[in-house]
PDB file of the backbone (N, CA, C, O) and the ligand in Angstrom, with CONECT records:
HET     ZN  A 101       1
ATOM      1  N   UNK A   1      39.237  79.347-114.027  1.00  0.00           N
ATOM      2  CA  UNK A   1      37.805  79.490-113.859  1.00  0.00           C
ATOM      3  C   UNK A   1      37.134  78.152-114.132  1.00  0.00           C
ATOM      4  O   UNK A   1      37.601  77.374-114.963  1.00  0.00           O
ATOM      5  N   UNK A   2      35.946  77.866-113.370  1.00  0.00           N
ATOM      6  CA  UNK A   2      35.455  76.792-113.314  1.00  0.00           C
ATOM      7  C   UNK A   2      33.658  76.904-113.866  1.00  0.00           C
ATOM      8  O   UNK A   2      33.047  77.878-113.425  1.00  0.00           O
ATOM      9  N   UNK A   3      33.148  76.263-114.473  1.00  0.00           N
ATOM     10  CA  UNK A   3      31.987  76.447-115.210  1.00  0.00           C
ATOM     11  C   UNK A   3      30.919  75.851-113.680  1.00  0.00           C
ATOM     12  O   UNK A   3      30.950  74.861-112.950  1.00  0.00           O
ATOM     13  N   UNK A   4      30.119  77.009-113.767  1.00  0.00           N
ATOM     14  CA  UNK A   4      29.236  76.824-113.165  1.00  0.00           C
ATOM     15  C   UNK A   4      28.311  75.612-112.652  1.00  0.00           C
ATOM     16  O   UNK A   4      28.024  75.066-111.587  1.00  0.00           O
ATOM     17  N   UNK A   5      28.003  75.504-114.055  1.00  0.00           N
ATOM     18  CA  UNK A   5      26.901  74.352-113.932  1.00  0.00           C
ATOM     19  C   UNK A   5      27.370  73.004-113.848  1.00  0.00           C
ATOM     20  O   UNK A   5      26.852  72.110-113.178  1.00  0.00           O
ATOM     21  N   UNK A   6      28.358  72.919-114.554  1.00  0.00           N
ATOM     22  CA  UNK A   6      29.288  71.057-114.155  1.00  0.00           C
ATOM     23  C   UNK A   6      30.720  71.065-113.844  1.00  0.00           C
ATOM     24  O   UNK A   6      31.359  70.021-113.973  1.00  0.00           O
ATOM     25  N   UNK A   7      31.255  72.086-113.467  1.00  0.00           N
ATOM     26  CA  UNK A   7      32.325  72.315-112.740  1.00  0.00           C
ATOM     27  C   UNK A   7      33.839  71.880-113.537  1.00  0.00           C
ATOM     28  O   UNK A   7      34.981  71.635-113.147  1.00  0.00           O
ATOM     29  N   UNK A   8      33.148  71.938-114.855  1.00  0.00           N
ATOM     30  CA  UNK A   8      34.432  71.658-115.830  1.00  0.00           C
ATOM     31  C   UNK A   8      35.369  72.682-116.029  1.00  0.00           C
ATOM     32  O   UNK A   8      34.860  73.802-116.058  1.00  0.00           O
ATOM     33  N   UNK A   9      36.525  72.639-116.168  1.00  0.00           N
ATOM     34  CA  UNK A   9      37.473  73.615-116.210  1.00  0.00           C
ATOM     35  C   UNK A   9      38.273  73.966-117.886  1.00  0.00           C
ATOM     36  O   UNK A   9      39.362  74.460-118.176  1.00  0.00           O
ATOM     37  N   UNK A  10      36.869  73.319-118.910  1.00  0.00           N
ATOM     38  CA  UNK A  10      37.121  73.525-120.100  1.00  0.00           C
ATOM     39  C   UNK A  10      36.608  74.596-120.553  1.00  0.00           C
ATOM     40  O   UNK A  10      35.997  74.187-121.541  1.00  0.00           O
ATOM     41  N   UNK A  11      36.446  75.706-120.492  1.00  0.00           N
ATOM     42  CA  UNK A  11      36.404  77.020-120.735  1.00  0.00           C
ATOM     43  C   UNK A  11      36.870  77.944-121.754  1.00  0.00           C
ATOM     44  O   UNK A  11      37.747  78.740-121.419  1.00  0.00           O
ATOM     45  N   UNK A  12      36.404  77.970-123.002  1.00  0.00           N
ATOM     46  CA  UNK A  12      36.587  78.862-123.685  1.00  0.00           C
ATOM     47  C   UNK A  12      36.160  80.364-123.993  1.00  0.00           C
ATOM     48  O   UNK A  12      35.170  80.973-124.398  1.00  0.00           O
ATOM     49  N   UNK A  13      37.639  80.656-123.517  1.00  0.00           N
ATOM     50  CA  UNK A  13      36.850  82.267-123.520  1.00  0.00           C
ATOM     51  C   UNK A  13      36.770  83.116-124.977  1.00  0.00           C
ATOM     52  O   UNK A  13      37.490  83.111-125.975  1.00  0.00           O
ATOM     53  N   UNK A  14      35.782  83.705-124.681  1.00  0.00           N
ATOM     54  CA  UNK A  14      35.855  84.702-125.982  1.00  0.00           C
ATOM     55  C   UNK A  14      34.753  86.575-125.562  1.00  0.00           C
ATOM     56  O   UNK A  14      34.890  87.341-124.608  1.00  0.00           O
ATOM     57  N   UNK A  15      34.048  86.630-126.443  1.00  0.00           N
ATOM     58  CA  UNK A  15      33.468  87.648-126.280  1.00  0.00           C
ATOM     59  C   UNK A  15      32.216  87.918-126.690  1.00  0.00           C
ATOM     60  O   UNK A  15      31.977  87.243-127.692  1.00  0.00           O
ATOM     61  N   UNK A  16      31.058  88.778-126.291  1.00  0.00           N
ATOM     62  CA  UNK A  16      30.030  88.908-126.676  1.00  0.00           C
ATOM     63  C   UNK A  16      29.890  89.741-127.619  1.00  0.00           C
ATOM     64  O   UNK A  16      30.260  90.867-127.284  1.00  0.00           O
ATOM     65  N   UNK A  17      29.337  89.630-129.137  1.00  0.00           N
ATOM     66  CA  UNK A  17      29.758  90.889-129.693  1.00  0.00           C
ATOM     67  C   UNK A  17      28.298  91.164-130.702  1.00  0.00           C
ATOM     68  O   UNK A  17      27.474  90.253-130.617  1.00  0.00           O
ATOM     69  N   UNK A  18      27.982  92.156-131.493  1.00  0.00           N
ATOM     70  CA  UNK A  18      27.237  92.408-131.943  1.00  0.00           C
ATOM     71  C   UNK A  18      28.278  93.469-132.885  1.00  0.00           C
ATOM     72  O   UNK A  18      29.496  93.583-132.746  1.00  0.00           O
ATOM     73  N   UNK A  19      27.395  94.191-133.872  1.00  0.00           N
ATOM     74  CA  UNK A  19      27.796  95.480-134.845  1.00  0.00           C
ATOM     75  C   UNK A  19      28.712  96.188-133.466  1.00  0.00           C
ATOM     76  O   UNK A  19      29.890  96.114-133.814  1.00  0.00           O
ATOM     77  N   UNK A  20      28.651  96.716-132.318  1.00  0.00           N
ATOM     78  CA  UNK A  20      29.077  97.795-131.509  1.00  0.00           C
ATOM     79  C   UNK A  20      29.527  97.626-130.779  1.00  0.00           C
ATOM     80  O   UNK A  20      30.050  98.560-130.171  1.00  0.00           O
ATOM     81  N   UNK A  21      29.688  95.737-130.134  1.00  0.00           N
ATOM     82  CA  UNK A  21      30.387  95.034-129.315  1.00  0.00           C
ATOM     83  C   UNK A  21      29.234  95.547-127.752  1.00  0.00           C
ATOM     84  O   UNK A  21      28.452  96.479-127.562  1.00  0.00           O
ATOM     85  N   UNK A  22      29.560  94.706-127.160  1.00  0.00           N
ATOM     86  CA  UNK A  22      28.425  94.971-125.716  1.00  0.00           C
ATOM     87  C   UNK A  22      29.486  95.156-124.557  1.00  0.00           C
ATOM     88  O   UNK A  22      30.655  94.818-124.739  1.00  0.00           O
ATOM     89  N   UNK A  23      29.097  95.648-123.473  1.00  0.00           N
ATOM     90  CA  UNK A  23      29.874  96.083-122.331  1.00  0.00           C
ATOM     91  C   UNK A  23      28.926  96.266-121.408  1.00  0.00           C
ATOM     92  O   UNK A  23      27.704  96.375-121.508  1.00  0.00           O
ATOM     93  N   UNK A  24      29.803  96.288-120.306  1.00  0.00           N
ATOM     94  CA  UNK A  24      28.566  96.378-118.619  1.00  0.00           C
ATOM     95  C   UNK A  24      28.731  97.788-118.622  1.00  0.00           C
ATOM     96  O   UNK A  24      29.773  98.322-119.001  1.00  0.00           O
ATOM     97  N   UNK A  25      27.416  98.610-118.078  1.00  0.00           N
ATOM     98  CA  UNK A  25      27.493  99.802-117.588  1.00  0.00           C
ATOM     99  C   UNK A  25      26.656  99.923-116.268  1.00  0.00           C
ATOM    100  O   UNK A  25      25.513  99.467-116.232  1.00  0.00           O
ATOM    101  N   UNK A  26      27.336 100.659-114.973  1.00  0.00           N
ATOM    102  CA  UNK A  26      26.724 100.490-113.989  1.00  0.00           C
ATOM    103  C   UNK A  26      25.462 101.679-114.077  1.00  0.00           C
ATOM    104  O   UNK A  26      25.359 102.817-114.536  1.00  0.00           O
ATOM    105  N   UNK A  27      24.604 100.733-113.376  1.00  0.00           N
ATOM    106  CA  UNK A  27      23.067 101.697-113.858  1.00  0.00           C
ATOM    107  C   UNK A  27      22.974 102.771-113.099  1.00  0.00           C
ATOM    108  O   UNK A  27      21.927 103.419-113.100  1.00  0.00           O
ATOM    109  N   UNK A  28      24.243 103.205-112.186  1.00  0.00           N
ATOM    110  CA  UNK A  28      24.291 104.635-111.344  1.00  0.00           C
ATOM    111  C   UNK A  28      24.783 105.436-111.570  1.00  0.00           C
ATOM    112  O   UNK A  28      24.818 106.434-110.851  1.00  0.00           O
ATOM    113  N   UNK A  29      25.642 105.256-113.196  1.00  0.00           N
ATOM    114  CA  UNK A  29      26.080 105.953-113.716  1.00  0.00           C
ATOM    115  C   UNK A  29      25.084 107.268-114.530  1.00  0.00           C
ATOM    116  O   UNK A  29      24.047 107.086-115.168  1.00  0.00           O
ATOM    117  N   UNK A  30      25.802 108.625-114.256  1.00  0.00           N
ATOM    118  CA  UNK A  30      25.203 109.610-115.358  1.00  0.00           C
ATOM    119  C   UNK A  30      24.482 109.629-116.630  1.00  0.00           C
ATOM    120  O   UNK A  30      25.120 109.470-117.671  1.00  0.00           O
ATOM    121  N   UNK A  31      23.283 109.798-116.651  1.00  0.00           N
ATOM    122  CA  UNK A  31      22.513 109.593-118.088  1.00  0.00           C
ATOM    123  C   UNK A  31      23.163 109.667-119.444  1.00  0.00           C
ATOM    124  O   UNK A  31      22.925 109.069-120.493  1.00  0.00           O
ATOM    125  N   UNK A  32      24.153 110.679-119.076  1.00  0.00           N
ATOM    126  CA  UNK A  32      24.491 110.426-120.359  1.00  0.00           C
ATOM    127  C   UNK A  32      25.926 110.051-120.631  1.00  0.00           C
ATOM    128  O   UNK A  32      26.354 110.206-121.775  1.00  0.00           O
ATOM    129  N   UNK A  33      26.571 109.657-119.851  1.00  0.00           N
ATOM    130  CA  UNK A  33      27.625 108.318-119.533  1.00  0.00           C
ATOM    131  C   UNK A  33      26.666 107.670-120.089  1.00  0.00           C
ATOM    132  O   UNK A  33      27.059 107.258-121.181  1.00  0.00           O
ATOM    133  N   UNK A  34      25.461 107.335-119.852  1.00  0.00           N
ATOM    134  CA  UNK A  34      25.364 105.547-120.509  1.00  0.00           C
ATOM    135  C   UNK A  34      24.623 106.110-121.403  1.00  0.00           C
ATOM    136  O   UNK A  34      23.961 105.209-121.919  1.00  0.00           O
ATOM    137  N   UNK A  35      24.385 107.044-121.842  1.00  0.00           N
ATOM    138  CA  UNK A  35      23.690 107.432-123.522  1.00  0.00           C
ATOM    139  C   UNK A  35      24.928 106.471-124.066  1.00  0.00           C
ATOM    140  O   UNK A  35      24.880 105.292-124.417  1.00  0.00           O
ATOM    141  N   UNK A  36      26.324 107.606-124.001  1.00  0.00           N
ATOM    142  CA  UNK A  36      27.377 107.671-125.242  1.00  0.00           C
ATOM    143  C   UNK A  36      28.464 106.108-124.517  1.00  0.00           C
ATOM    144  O   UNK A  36      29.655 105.944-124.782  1.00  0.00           O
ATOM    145  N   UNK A  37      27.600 105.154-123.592  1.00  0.00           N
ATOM    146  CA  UNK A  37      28.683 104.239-122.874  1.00  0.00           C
ATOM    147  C   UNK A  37      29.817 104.659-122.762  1.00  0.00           C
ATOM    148  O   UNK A  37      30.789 104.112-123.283  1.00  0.00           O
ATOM    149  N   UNK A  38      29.873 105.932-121.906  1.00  0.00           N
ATOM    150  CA  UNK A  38      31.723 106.381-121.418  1.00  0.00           C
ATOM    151  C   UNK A  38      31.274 105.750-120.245  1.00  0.00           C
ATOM    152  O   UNK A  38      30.158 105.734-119.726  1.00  0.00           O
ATOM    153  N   UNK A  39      32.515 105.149-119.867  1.00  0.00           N
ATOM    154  CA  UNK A  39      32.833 104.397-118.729  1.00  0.00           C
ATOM    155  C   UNK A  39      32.021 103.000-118.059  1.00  0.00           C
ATOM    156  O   UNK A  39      31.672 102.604-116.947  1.00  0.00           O
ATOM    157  N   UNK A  40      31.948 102.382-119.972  1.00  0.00           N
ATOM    158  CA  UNK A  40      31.529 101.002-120.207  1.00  0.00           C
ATOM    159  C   UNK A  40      32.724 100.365-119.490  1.00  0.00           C
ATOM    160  O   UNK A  40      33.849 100.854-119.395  1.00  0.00           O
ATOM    161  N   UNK A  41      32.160  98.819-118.844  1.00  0.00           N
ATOM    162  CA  UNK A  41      33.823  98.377-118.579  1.00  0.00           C
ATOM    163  C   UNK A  41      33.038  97.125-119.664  1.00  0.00           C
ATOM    164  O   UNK A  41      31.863  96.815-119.859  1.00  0.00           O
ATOM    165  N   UNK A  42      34.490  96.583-120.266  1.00  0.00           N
ATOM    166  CA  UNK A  42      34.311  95.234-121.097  1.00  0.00           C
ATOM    167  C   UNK A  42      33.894  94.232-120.498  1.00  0.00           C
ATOM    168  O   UNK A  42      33.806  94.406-119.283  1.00  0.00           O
ATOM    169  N   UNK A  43      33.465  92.793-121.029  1.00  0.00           N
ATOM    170  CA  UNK A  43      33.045  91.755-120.622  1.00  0.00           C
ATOM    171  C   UNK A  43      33.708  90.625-121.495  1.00  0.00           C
ATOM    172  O   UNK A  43      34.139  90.685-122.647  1.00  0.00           O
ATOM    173  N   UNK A  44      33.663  89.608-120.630  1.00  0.00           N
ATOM    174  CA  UNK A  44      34.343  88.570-121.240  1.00  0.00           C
ATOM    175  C   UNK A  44      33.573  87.656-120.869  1.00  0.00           C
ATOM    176  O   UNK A  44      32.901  87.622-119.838  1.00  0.00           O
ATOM    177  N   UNK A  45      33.673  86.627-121.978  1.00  0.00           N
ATOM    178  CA  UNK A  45      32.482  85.545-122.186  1.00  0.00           C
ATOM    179  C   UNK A  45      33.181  84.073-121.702  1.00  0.00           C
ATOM    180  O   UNK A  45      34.358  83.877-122.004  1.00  0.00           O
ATOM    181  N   UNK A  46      32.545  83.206-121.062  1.00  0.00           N
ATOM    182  CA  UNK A  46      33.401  81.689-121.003  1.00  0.00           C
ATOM    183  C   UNK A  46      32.621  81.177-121.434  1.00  0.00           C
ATOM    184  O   UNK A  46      31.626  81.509-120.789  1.00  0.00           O
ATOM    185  N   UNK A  47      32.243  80.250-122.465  1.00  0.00           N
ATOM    186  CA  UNK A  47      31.787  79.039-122.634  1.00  0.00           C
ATOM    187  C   UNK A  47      32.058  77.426-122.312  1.00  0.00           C
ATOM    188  O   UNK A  47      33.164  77.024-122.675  1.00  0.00           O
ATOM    189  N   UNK A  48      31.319  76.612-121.775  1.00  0.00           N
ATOM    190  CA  UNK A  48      31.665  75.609-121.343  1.00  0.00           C
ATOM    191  C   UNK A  48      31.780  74.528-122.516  1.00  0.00           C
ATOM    192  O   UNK A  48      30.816  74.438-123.277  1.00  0.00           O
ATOM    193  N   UNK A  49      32.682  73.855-122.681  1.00  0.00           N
ATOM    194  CA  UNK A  49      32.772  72.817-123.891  1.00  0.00           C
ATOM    195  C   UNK A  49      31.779  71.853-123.811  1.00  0.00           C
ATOM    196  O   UNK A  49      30.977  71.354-124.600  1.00  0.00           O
ATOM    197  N   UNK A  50      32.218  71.660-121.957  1.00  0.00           N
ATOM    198  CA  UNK A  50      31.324  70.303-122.048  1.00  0.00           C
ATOM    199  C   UNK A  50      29.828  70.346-121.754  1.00  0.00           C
ATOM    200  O   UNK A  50      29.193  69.332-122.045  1.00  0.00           O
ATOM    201  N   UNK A  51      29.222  71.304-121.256  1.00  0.00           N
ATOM    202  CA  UNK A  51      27.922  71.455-121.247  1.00  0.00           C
ATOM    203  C   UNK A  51      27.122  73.001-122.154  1.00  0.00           C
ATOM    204  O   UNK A  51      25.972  73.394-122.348  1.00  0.00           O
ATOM    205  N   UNK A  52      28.023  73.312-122.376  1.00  0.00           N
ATOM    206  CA  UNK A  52      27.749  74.307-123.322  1.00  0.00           C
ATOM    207  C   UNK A  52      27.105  76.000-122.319  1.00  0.00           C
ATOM    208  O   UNK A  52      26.510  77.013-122.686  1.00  0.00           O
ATOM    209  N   UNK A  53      27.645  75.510-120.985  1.00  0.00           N
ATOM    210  CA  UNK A  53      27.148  76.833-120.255  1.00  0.00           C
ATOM    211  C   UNK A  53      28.015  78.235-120.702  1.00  0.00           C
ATOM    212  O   UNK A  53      29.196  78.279-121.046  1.00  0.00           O
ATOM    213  N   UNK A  54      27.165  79.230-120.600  1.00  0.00           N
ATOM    214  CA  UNK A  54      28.138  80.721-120.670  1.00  0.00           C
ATOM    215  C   UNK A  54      28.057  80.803-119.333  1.00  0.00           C
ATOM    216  O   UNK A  54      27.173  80.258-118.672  1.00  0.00           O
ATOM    217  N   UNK A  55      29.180  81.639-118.773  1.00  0.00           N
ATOM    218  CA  UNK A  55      29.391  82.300-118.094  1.00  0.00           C
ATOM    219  C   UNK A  55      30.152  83.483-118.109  1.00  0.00           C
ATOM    220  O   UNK A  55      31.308  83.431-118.529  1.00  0.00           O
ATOM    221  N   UNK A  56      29.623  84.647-117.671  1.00  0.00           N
ATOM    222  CA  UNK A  56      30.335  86.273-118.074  1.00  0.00           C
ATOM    223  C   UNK A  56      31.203  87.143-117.065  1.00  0.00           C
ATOM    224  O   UNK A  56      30.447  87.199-116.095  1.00  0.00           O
ATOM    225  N   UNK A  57      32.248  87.793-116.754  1.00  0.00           N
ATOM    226  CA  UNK A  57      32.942  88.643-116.094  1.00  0.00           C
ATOM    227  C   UNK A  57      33.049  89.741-116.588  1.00  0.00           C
ATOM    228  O   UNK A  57      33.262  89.836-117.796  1.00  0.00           O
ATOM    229  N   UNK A  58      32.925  90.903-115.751  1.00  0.00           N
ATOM    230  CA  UNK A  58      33.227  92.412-115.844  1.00  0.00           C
ATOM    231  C   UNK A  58      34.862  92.424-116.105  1.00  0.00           C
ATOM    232  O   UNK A  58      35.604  91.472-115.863  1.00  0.00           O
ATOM    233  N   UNK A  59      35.235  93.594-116.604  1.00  0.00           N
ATOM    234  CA  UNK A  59      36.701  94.096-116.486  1.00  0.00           C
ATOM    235  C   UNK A  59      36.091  95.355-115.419  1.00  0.00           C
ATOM    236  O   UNK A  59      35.573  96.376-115.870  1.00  0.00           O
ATOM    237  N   UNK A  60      36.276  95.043-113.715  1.00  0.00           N
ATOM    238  CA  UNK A  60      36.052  96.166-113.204  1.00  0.00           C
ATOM    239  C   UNK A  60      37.861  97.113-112.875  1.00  0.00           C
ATOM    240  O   UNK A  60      38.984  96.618-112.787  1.00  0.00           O
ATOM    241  N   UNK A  61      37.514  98.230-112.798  1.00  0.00           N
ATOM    242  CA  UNK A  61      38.890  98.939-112.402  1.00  0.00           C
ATOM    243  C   UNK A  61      39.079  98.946-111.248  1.00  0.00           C
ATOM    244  O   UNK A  61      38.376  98.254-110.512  1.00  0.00           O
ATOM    245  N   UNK A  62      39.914  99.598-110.844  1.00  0.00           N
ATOM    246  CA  UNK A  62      40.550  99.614-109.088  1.00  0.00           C
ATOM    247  C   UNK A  62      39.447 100.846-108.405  1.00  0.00           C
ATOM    248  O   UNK A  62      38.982 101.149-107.306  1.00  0.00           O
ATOM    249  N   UNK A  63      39.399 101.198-109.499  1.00  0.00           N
ATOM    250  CA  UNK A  63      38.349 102.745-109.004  1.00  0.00           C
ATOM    251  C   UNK A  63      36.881 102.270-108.599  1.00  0.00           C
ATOM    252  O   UNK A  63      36.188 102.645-107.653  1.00  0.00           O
ATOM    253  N   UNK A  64      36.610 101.321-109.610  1.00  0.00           N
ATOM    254  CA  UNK A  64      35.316 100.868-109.567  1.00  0.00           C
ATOM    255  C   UNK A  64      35.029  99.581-107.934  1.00  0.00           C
ATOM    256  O   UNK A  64      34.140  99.400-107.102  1.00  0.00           O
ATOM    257  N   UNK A  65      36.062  99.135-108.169  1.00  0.00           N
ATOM    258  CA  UNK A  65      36.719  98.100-106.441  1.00  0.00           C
ATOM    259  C   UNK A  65      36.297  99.180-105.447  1.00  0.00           C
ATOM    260  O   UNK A  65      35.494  98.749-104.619  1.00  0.00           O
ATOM    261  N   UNK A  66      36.567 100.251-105.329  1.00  0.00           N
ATOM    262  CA  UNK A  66      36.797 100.883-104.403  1.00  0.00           C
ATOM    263  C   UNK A  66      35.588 101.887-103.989  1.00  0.00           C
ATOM    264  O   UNK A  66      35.285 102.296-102.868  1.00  0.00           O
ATOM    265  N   UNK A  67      34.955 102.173-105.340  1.00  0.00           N
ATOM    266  CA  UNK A  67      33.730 102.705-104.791  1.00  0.00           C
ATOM    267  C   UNK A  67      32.319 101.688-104.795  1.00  0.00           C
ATOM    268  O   UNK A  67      31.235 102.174-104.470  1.00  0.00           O
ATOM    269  N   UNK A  68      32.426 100.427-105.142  1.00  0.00           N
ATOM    270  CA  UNK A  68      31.312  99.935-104.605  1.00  0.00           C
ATOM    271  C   UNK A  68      31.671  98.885-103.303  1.00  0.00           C
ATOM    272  O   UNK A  68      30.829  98.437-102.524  1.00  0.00           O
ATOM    273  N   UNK A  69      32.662  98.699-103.281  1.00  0.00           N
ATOM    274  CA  UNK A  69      33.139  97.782-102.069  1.00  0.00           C
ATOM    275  C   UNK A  69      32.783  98.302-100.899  1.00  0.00           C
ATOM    276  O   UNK A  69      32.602  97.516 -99.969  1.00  0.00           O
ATOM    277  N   UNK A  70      32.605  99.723-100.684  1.00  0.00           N
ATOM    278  CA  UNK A  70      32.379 100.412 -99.270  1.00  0.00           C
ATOM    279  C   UNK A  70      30.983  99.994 -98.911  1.00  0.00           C
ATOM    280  O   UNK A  70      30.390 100.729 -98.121  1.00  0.00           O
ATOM    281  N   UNK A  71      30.244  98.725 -99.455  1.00  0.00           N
ATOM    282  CA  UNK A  71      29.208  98.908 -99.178  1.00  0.00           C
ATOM    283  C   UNK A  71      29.066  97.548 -99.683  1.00  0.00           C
ATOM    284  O   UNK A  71      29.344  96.990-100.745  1.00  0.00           O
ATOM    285  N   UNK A  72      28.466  97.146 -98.418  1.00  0.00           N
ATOM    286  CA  UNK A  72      28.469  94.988 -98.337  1.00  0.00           C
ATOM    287  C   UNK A  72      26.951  94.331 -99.035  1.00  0.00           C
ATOM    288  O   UNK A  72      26.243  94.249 -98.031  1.00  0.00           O
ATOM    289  N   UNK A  73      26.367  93.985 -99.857  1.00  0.00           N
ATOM    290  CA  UNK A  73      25.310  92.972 -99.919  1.00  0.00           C
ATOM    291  C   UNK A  73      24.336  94.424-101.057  1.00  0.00           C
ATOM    292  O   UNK A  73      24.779  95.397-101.668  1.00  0.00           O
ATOM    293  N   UNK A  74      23.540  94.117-100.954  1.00  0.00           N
ATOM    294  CA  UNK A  74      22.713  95.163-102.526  1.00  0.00           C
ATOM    295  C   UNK A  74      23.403  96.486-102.100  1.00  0.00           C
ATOM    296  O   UNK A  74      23.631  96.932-100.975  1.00  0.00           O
ATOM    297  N   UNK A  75      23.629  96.909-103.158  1.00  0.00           N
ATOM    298  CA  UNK A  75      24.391  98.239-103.527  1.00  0.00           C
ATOM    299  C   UNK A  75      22.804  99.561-103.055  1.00  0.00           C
ATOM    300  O   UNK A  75      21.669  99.233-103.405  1.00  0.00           O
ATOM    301  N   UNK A  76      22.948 100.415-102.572  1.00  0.00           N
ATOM    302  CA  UNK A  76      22.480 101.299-102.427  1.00  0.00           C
ATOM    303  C   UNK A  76      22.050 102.425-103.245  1.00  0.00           C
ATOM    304  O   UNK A  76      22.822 102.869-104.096  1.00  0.00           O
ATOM    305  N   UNK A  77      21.072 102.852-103.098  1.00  0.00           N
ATOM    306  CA  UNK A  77      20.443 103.457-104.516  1.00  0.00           C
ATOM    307  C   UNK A  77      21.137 104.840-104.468  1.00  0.00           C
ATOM    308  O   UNK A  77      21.159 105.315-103.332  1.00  0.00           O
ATOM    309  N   UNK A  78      21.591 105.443-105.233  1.00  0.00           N
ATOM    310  CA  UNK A  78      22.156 107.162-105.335  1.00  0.00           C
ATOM    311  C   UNK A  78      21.864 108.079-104.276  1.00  0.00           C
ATOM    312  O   UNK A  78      22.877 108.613-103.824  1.00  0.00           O
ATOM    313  N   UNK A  79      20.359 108.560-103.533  1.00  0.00           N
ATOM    314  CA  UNK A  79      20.170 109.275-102.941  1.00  0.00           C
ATOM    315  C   UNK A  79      20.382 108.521-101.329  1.00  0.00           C
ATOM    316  O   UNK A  79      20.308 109.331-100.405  1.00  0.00           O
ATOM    317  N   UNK A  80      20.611 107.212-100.974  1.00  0.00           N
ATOM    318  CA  UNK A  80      20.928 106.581 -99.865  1.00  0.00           C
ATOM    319  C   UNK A  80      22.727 106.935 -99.963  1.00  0.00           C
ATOM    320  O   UNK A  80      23.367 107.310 -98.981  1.00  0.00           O
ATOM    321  N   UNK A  81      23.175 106.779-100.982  1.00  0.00           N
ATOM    322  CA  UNK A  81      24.500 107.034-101.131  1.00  0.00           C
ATOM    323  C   UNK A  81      24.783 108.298-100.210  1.00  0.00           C
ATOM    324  O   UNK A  81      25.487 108.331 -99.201  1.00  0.00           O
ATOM    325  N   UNK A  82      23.997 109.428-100.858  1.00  0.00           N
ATOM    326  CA  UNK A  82      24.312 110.832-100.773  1.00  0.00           C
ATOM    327  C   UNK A  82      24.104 111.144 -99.249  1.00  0.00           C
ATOM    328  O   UNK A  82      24.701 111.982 -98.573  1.00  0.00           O
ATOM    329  N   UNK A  83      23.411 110.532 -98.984  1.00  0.00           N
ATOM    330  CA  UNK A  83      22.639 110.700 -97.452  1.00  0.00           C
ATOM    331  C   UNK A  83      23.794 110.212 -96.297  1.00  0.00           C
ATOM    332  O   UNK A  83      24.036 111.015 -95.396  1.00  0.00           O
ATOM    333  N   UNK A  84      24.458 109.003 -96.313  1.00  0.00           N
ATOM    334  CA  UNK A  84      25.401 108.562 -95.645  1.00  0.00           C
ATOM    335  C   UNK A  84      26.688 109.731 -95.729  1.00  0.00           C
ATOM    336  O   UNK A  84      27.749 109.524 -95.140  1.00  0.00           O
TER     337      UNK A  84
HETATM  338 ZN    ZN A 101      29.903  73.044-117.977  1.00  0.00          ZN2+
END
């Protein structure tokens, strides 16, 4: 992986964390999937040494590949979903 902003390949990864640790949740998920974050995926943090940029990645699953991939450029809102 290559840092964004100056294209250095000094990258330290680590993690974003707080008391409960943080995770991506997709915002089309079930209300209360993201009450209790079931089916948070993790995130991983890069920091740049030499300019001090973050940069962040999802842990997406094969499941998650597969149901938003069917669908190219802004993701479609739930009831456009349902409609197709
Ligand atoms: Zn950098």
């Amino acid at each position: 992986m290559k840092c964004i902003a100056c294209g250095s390949t000094a990258l330290i990864k680590g993690e974003l964390s707080n008391q409960y640790g943080v995770a991506f949740q997709p915002e089309d998920a079930p209300y209360l999937k993201r009450i209790f974050a079931i089916g948070s995926r993790k995130i991983h943090a890069y920091a740049c040494i030499h300019c001090s940029n973050m940069q962040l990645t999802v842990d997406f699953t094969d499941a998650d590949r597969a149901h938003y991939q069917q669908f190219e450029g802004e993701q479609p809102d739930v009831l456009h979903r349902l409609n197709d």
